[in-house]
Structure formats: C-alpha cells, structure tokens
N, C-alpha and C positions, 0 to 999 in steps of 0.2 A: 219690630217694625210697626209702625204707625198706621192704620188703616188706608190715609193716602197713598204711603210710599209704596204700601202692598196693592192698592189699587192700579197706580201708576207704571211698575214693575210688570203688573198681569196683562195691562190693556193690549202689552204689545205680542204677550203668547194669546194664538190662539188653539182652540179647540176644537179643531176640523178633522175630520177626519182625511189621510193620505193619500188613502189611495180611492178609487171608486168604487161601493161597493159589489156592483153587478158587473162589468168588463176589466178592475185591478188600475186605470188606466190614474196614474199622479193626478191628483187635482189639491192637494192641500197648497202647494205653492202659489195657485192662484187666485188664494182670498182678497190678500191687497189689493193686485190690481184688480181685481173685481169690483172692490170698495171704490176705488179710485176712478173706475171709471163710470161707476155709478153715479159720482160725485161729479163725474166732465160730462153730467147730463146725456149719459147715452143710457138706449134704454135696456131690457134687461137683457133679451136676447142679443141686442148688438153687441153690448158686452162680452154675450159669453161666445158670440162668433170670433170677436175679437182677438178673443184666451184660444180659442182654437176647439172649443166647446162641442162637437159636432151630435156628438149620442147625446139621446137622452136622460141618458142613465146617468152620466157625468153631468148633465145641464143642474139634476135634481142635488146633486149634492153641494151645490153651491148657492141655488134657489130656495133652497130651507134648511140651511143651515141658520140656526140663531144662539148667538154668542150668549152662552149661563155663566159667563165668569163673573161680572159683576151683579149679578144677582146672586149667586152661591156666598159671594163677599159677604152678603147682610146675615149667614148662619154659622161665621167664622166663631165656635163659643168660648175658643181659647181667647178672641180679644176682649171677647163683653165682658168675663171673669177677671179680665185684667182694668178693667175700666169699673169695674163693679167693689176691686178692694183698694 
C-alpha cells in the first residue's frame, strides 16, 4: 500500500479508548458525533450534553483524546526502506 491509501484506510479507525476509564461507562462510539457536532458549531460541553455526556469522568475521555494515527504514519520504516531501494 501506498502511504495515501494507508493513510486514507486509517483516518476512518480511530484510537479511543471504549470504555471510560474511571465508571466502564461506552464512550468509544461517540467520537464522530462529537467531531460532528463540534463542526455544527456547538460548543464543547453542549456537545457532550448532547452524547448524553453527564460525569466527568466520561466528559475527559473525549475532551483529550488526540488522534496519533497520522503522526505514527511519518515512523512507518517499513515504507521509507521501500522508498529508499
């Protein structure tokens, strides 16, 4: 694969953790819309009142979660060695 199509294929997995980690409570399912509704200009708490967000403990695992997929991309060495011969 090409560094694009591996990029491309990746953006859509993310990296969240499932469950919360201090009450177990699912929150991996609620990244998109989160993204999504960050993007319909609401703000971040309305957001996560939104998702149903209510503890804290859940607010954080979606408040600082940041995506390493495409930055791990740039240490892939198996591509540079193929780019390299």
């Amino acid at each position: 694969r090409t560094q694009e199509s591996l990029s491309a294929s990746l953006s859509k997995v993310m990296i969240i953790p499932v469950r919360c980690f201090t009450c177990g409570k699912v929150t991996g399912n609620k990244w998109e819309t989160y993204i999504d509704l960050l993007s319909a200009d609401y703000s971040e708490g309305d957001a996560l009142d939104a998702l149903g967000l209510n503890r804290y403990c859940c607010r954080r695992m979606l408040m600082t979660h940041v995506d390493l997929v495409e930055k791990l991309l740039n240490y892939n060495t198996r591509d540079r060695q193929m780019q390299d011969s």
